[in-house]
PAKE-189168 format. One record per atom (N, C-alpha, C): x, z, y; residue in three letters. Coordinates in steps of 0.2 Angstrom, whole numbers, padded with zeros to 4 digits, always signed. Layout:
# residues N
XZYALA
...
This chain:
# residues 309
+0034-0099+0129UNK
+0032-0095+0123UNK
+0037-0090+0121UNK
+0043-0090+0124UNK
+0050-0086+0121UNK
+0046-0080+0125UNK
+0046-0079+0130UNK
+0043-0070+0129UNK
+0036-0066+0125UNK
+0033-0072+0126UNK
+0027-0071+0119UNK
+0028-0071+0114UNK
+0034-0071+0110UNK
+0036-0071+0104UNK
+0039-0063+0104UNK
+0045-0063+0110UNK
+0049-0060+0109UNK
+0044-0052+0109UNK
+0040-0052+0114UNK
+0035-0046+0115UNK
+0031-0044+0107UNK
+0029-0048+0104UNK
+0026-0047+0096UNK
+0030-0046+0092UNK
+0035-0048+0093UNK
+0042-0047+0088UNK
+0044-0039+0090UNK
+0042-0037+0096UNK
+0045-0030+0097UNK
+0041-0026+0093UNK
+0033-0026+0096UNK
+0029-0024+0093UNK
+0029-0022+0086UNK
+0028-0028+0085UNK
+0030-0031+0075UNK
+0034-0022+0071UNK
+0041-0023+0076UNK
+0046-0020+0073UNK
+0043-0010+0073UNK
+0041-0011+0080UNK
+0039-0006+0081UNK
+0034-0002+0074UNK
+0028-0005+0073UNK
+0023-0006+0069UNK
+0026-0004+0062UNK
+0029-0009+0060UNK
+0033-0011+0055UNK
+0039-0002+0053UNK
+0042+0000+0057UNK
+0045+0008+0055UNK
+0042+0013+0055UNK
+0034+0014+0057UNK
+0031+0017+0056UNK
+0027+0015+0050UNK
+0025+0011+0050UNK
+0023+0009+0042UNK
+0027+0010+0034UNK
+0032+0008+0036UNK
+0040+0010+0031UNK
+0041+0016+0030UNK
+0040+0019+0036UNK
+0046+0023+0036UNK
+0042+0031+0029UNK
+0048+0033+0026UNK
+0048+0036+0020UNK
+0048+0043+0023UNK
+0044+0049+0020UNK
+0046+0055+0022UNK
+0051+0061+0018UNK
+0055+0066+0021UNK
+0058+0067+0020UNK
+0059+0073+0015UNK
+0061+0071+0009UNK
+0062+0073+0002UNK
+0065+0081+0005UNK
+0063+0084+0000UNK
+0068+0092+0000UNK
+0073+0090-0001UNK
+0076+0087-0004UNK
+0084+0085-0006UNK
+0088+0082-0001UNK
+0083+0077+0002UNK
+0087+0076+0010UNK
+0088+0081+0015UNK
+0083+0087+0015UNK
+0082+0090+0019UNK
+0088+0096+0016UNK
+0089+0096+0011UNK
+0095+0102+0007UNK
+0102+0099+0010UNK
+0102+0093+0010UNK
+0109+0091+0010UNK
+0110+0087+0018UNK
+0107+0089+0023UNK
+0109+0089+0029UNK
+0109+0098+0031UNK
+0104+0101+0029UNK
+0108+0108+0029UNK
+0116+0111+0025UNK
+0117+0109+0019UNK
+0124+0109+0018UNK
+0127+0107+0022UNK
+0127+0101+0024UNK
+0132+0096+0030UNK
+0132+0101+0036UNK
+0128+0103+0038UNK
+0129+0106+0044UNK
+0132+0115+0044UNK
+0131+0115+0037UNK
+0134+0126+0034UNK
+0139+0122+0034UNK
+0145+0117+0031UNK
+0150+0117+0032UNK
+0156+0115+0036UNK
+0150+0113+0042UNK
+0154+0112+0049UNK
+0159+0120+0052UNK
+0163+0120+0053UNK
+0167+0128+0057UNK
+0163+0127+0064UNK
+0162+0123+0067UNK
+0159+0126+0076UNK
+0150+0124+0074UNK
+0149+0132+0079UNK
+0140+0131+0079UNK
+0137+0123+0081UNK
+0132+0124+0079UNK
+0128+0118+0082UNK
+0122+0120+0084UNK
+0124+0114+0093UNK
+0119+0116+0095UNK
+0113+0113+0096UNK
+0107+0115+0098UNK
+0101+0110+0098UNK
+0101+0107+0099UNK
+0104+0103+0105UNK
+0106+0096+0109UNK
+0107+0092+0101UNK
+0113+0095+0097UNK
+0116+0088+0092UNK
+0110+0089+0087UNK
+0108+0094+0085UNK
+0103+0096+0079UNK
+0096+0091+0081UNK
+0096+0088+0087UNK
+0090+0083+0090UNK
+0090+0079+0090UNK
+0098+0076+0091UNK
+0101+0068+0096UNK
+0104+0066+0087UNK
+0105+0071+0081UNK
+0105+0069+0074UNK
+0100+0065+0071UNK
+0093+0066+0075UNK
+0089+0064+0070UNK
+0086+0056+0073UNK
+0083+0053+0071UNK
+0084+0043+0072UNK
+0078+0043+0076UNK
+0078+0040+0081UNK
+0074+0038+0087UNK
+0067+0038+0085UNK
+0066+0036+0080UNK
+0057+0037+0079UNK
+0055+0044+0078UNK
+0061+0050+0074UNK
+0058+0055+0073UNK
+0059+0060+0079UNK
+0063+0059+0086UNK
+0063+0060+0090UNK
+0059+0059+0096UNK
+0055+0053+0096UNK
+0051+0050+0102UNK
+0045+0048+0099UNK
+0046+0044+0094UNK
+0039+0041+0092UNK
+0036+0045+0089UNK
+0039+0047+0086UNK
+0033+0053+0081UNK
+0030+0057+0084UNK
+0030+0062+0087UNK
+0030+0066+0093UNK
+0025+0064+0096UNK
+0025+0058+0098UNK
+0021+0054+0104UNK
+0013+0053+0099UNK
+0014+0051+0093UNK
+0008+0051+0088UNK
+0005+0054+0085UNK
+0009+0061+0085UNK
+0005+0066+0084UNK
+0001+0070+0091UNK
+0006+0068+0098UNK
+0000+0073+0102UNK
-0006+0069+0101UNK
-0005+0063+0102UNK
-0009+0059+0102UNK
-0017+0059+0095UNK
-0012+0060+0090UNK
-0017+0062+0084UNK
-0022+0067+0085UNK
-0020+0073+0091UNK
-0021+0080+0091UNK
-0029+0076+0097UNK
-0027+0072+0100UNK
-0034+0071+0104UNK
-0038+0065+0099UNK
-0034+0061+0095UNK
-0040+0059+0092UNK
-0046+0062+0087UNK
-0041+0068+0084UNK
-0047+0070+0080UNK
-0052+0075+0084UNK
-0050+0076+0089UNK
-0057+0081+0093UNK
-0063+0077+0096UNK
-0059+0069+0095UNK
-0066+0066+0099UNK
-0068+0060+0093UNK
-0064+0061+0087UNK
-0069+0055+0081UNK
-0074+0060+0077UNK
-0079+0055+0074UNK
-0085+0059+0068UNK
-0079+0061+0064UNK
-0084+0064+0062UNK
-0081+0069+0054UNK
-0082+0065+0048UNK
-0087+0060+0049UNK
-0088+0056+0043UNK
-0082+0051+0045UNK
-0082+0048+0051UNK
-0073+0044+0051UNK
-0068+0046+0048UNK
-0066+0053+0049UNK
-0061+0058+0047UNK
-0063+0056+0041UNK
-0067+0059+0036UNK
-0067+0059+0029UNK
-0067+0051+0025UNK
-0069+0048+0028UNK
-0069+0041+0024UNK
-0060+0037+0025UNK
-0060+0037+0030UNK
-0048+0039+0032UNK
-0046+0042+0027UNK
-0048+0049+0023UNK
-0045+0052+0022UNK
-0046+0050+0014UNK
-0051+0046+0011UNK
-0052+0045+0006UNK
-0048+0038+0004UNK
-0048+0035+0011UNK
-0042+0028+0010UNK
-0038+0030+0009UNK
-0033+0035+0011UNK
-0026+0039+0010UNK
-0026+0040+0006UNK
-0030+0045+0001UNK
-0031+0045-0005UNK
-0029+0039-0011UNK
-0033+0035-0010UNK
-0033+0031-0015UNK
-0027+0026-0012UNK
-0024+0025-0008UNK
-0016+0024-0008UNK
-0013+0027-0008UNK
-0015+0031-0009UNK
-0005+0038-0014UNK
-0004+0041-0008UNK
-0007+0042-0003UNK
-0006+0047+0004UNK
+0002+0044+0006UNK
+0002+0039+0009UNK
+0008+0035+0011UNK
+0011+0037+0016UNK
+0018+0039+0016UNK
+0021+0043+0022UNK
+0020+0051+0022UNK
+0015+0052+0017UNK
+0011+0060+0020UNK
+0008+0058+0027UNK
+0005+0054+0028UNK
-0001+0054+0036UNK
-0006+0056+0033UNK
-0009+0060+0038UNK
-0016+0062+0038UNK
-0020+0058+0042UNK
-0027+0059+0042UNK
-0034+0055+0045UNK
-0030+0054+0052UNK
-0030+0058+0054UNK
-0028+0060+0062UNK
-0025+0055+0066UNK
-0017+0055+0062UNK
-0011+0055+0063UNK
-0012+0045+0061UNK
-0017+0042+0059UNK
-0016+0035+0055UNK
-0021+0034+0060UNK
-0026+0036+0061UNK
-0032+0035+0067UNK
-0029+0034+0075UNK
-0023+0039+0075UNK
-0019+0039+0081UNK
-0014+0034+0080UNK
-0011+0030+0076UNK
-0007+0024+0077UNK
-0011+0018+0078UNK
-0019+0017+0075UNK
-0021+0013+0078UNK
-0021+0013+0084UNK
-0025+0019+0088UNK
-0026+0016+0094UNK
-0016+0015+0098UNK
-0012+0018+0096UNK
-0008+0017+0100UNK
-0006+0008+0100UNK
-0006+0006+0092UNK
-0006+0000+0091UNK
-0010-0005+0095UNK
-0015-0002+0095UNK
-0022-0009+0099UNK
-0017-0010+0107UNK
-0017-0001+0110UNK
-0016-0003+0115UNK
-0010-0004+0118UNK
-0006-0001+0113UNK
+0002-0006+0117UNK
+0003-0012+0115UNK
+0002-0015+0110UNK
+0000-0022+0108UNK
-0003-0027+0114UNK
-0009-0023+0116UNK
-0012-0026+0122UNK
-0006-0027+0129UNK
-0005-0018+0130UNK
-0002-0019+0136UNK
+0005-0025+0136UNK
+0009-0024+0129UNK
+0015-0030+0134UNK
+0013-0036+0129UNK
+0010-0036+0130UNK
+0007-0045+0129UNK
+0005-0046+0135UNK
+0000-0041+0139UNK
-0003-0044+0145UNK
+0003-0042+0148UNK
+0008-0038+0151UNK
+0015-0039+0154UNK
+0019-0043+0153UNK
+0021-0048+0146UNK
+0022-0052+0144UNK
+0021-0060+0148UNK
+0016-0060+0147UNK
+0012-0065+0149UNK
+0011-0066+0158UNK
+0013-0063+0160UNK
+0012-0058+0168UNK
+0020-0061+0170UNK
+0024-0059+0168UNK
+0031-0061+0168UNK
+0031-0069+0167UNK
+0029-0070+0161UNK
+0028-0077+0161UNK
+0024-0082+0166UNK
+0023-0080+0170UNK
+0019-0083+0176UNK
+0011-0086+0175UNK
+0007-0085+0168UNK
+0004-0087+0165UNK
-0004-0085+0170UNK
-0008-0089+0168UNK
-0014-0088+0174UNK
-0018-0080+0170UNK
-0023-0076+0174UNK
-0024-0070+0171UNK
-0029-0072+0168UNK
-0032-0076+0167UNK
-0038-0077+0161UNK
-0033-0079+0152UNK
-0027-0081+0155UNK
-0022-0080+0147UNK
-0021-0074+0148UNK
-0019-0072+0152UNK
-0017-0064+0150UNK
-0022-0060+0147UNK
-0029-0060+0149UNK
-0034-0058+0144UNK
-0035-0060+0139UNK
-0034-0065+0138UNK
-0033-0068+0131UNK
-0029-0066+0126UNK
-0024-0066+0128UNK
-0017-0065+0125UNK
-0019-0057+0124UNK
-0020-0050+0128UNK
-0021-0046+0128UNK
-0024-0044+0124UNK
-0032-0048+0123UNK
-0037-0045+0119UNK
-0036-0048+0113UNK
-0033-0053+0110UNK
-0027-0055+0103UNK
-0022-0048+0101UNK
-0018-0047+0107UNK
-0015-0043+0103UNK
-0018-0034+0102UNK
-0023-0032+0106UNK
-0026-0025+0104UNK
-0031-0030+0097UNK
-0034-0034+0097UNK
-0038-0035+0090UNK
-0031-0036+0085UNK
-0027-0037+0087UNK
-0021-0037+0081UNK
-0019-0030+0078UNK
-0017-0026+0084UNK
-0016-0020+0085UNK
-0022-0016+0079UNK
-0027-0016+0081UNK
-0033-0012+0079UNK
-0034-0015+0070UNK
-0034-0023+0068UNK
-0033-0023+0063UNK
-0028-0022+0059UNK
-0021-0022+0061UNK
-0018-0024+0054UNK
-0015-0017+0052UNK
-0016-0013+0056UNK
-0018-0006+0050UNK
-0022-0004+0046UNK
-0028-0004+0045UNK
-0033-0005+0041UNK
-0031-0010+0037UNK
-0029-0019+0037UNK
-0027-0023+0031UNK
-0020-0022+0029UNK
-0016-0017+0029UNK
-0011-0013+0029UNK
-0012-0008+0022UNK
-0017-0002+0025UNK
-0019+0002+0021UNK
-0024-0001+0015UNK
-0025-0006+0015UNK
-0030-0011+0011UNK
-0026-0014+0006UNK
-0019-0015+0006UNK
-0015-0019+0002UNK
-0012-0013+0000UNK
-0013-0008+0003UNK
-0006-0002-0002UNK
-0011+0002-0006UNK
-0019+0001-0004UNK
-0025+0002-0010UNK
-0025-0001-0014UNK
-0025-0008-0014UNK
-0027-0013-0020UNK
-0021-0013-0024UNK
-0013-0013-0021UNK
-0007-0013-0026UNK
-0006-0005-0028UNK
-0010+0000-0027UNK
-0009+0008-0031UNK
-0014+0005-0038UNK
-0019+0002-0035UNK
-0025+0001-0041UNK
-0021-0002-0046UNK
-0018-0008-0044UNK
-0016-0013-0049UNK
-0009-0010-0055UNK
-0005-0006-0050UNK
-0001-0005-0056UNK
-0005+0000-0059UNK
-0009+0004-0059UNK
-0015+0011-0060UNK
-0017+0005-0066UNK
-0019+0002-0065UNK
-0022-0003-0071UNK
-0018-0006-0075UNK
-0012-0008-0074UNK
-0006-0012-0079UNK
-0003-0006-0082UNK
-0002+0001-0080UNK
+0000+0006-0083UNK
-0004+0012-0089UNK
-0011+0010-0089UNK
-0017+0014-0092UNK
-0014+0013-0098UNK
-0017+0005-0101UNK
-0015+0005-0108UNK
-0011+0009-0114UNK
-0004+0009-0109UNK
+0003+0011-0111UNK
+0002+0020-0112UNK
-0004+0022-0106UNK
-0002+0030-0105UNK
-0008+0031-0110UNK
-0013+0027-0112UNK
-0017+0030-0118UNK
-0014+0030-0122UNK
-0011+0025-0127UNK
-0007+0025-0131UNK
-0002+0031-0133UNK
+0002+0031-0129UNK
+0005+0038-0129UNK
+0002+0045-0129UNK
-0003+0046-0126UNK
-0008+0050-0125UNK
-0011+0052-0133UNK
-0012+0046-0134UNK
-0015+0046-0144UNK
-0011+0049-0148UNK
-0004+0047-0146UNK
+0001+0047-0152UNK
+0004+0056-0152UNK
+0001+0057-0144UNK
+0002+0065-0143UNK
-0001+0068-0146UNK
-0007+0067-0145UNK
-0011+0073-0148UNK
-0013+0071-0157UNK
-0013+0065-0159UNK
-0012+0063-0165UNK
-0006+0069-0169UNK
+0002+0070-0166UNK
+0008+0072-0167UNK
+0002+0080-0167UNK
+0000+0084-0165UNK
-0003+0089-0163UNK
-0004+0094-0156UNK
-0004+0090-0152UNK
-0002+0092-0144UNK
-0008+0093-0142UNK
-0009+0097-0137UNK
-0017+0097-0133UNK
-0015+0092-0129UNK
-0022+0090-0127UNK
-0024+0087-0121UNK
-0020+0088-0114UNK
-0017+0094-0114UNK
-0014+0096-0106UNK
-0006+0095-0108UNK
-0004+0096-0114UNK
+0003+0093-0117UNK
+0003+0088-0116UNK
-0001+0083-0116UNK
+0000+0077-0120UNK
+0000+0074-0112UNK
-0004+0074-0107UNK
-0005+0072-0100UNK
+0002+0074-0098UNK
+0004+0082-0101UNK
+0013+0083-0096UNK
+0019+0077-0098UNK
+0018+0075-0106UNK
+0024+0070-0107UNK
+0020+0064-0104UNK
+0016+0062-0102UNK
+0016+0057-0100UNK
+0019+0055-0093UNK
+0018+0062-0090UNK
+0020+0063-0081UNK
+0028+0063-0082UNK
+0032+0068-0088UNK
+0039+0067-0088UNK
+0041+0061-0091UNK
+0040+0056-0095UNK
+0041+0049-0095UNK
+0042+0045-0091UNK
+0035+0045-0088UNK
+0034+0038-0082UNK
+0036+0041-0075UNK
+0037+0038-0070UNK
+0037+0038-0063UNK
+0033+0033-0060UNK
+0024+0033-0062UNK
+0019+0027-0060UNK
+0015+0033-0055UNK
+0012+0028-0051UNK
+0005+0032-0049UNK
+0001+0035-0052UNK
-0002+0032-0062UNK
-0006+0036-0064UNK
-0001+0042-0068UNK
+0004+0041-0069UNK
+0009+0048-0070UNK
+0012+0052-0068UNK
+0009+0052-0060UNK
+0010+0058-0056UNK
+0002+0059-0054UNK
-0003+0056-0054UNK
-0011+0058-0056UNK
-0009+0063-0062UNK
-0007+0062-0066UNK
-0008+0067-0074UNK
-0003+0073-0070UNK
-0001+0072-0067UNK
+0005+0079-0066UNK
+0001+0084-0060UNK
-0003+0082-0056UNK
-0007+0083-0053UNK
-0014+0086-0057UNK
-0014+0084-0060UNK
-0019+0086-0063UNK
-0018+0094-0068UNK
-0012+0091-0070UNK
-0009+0097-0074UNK
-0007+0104-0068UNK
-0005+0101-0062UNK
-0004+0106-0058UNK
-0011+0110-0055UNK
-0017+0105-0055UNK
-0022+0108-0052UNK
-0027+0116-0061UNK
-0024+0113-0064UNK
-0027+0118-0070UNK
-0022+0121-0073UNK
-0017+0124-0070UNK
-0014+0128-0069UNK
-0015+0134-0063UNK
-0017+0128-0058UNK
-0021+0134-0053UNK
-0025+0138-0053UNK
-0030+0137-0058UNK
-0036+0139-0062UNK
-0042+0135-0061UNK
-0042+0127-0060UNK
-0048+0124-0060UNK
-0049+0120-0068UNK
-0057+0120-0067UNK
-0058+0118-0074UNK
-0053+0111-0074UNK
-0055+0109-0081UNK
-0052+0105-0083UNK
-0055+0100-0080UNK
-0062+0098-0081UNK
-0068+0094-0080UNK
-0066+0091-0073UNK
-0067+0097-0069UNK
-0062+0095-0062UNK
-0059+0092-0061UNK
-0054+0094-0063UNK
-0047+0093-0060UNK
-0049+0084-0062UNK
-0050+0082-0068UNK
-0051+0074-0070UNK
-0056+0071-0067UNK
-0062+0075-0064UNK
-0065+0069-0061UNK
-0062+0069-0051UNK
-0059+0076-0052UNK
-0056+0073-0046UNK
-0051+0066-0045UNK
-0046+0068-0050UNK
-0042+0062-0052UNK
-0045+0053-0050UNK
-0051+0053-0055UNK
-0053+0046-0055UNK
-0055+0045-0048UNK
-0060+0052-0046UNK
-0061+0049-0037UNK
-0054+0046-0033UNK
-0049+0050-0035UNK
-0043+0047-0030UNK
-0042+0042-0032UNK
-0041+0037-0038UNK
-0042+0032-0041UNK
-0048+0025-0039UNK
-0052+0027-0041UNK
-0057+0024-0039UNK
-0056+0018-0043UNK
-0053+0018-0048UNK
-0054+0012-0054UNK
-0057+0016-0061UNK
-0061+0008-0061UNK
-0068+0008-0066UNK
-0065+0012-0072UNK
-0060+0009-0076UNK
-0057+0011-0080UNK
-0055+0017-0083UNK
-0052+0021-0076UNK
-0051+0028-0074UNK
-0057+0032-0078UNK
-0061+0028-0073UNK
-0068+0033-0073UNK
-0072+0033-0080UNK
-0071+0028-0082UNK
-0073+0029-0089UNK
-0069+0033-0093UNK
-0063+0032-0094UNK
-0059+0039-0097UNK
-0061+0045-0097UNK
-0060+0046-0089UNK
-0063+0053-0087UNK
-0069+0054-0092UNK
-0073+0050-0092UNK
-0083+0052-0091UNK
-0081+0054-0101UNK
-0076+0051-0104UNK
-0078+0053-0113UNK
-0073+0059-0113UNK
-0067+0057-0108UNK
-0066+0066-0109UNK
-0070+0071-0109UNK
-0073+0070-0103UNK
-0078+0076-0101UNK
-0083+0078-0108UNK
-0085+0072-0110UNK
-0093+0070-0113UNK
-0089+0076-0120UNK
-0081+0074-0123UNK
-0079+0076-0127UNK
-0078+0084-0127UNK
-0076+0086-0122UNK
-0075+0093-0121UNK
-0082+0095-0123UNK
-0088+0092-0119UNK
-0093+0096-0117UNK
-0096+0098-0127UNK
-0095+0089-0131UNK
-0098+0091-0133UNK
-0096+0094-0141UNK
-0087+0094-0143UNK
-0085+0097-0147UNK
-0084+0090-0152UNK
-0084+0088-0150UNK
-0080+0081-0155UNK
-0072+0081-0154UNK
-0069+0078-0159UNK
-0061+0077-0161UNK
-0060+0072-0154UNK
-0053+0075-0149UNK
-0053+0072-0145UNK
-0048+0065-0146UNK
-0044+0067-0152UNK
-0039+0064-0155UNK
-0043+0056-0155UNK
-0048+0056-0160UNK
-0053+0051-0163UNK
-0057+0048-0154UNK
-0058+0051-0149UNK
-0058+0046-0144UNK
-0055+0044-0140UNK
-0048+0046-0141UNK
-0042+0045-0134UNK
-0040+0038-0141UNK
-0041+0036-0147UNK
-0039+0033-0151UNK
-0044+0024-0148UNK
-0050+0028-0148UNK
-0056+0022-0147UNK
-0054+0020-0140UNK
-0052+0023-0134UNK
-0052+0023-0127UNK
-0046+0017-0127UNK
-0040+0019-0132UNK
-0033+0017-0134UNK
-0035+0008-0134UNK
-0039+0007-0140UNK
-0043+0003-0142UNK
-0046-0003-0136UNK
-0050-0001-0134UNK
-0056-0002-0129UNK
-0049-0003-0122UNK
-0042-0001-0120UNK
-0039-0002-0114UNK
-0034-0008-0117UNK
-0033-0009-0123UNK
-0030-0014-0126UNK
-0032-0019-0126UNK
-0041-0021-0126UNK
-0044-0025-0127UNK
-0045-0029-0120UNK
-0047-0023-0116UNK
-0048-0026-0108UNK
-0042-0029-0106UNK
-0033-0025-0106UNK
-0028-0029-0102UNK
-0028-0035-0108UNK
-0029-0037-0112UNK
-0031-0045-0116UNK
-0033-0051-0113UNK
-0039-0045-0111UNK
-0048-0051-0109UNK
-0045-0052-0101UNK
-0040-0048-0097UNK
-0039-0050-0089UNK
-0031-0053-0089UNK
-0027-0052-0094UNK
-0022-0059-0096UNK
-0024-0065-0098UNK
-0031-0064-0100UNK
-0032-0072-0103UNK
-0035-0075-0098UNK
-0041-0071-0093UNK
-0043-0072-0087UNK
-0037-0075-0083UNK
-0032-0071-0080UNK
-0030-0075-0075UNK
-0026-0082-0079UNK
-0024-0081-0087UNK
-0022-0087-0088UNK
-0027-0095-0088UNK
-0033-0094-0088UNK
-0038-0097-0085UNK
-0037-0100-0079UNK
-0036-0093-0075UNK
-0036-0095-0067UNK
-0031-0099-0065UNK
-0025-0099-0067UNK
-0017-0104-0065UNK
-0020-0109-0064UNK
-0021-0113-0067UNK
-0023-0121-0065UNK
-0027-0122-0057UNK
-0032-0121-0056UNK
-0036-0119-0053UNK
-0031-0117-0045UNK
-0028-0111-0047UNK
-0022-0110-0041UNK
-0014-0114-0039UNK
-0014-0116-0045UNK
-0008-0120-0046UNK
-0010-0129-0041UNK
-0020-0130-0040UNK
-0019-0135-0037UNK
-0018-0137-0032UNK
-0021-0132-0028UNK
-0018-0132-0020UNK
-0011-0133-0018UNK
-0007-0130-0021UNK
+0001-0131-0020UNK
+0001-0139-0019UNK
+0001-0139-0028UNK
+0001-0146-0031UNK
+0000-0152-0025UNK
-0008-0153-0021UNK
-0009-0154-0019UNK
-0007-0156-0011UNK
-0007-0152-0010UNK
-0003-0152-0001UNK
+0004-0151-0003UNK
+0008-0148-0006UNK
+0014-0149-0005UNK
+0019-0153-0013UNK
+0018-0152-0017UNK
+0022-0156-0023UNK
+0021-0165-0021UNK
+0012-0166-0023UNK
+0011-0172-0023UNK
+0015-0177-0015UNK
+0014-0173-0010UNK
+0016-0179-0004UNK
+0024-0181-0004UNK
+0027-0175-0006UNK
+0035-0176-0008UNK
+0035-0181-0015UNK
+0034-0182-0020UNK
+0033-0186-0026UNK
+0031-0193-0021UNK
+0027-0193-0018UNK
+0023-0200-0015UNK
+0031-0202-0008UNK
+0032-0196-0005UNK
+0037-0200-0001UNK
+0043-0202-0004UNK
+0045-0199-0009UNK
+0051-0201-0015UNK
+0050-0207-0017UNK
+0045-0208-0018UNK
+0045-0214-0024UNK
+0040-0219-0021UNK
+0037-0220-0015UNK
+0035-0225-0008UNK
+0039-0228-0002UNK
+0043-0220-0002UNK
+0045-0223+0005UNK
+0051-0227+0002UNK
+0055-0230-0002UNK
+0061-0234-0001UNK
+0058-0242+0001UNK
+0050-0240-0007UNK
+0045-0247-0006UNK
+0045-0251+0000UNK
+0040-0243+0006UNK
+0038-0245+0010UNK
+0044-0249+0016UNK
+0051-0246+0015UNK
+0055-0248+0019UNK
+0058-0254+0018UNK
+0058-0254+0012UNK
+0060-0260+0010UNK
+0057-0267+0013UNK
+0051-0267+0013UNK
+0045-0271+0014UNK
+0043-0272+0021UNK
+0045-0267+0023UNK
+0044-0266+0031UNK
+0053-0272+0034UNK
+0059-0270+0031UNK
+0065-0275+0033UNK
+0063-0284+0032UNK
+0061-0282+0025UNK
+0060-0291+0023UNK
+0056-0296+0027UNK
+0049-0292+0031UNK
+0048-0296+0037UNK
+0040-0299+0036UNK
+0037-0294+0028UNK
+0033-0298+0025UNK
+0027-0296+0029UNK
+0027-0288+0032UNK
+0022-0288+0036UNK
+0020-0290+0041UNK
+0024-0294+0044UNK
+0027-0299+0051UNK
+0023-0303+0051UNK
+0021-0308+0043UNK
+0021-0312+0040UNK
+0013-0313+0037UNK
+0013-0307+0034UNK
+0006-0307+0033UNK
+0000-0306+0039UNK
+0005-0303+0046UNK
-0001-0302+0052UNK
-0001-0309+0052UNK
């Protein structure tokens, strides 16, 4: 089993840097150009290449030619529903449809191949090695998608622990005298959350010249929380229909206070309930071996089960 480990372990690692890995700021990009204007001898392509770290050099490269063939042969409607998951995870990395479609398949199938090479070395019959093979391509194939599933559901979550706080401040804005596009900017200069770089984006798209209505119901679609959507729906409702926006962003304020309550008190409910399984398989059998086993040993030296057979 040590080359079958060691093979998934590669993988893992493999999988695992392209997943992490962070893209690169203007600021890092500014301050590797300084480094290199302040060198006295030119540089040449060779070091300007063998500079950059083995994934942005090999691996990357290899994913995107590779992206370049998957998009020509997936639907359009696969493209668009990828692009919509990216979306509502904060577009992670900056991958596109393509480029996250293209690590699947690399993942299924290299996954596959050195597991079944793996396995092969290990002298293992070939009916395991199709085992083993088609384990690690269904690994491959899944755990990007339940990847992208877990950086959806924790954008939403903090998107939901941060609302209350940004209406609040929203109210107290336009309450003080600010418009509605003021009051979204101090929120974006405040916070660094996901829904206050949503309001900066939004600020940035009606600057562009989109309406306002837009740019917000774009927003919630990248969100895709309920909460969201209801905010948007009274902003809009209020533009459209000339009411004091001041007086709903107060109600909204109200009503986002009352739900993070009613979902504190919720999961306070729930603790028990979660707290038993632990309890259960792992607290209780350590209590029972603490406070039985000297018992049982005891009783076992004296002779008395000897005694009673």
């Amino acid at each position: 089993m040590i080359p079958v480990v060691v093979g998934v372990l590669i993988i893992g690692v493999v999988i695992g840097v392209f997943m992490l890995r962070q893209p690169r700021s203007e600021s890092s990009i500014q301050d590797r150009l300084m480094e290199y204007s302040a060198r006295e001898e030119p540089i040449s392509l060779e070091e300007l290449e063998l500079s950059q770290p083995f994934s942005e050099r090999v691996l990357v490269p290899l994913i995107e030619k590779a992206a370049g063939f998957v998009s020509r042969f997936t639907p359009q409607r696969t493209l668009e529903e990828t692009e919509h998951r990216l979306e509502l995870a904060g577009r992670p990395n900056d991958w596109t449809p393509s480029f996250f479609l293209s690590m699947r398949m690399v993942a299924t199938v290299g996954l596959g191949v050195v597991l079944f090479l793996v396995m092969s070395f290990a002298g293992q019959p070939f009916s395991k090695r199709l085992m083993f093979a088609g384990g690690g391509a269904a690994l491959g194939f899944v755990y990007p998608q339940m990847w992208l599933g877990g950086k959806v559901k924790g954008r939403q979550n903090e998107i939901i622990k941060a609302l209350p706080d940004a209406m609040d401040l929203l109210t107290i804005c336009v309450e003080a005298g600010l418009g509605f596009d003021a009051a979204m900017s101090k929120v974006n200069e405040k916070w660094d959350d996901p829904l206050s770089q949503e309001f900066g984006r939004v600020i940035r798209d009606i600057q562009l010249g989109r309406a306002r209505k837009d740019a917000l119901r774009d927003m919630a679609a990248r969100m895709d929380v309920a909460d969201v959507t209801s905010f948007v729906a009274a902003i809009v409702q209020t533009e459209q229909l000339g009411v004091s926006i001041a007086k709903v962003l107060k109600i909204q304020s109200e009503q986002m206070r009352m739900k993070r309550r009613q979902r504190a008190e919720e999961k306070a409910h729930q603790a028990p309930i979660k707290m038993l399984f632990p309890m259960v398989f792992l607290i209780f059998p350590s209590i029972y071996i603490i406070l039985l086993g000297p018992a049982i040993l005891t009783v076992m030296n004296s002779g008395s089960l000897g005694i009673g057979g």
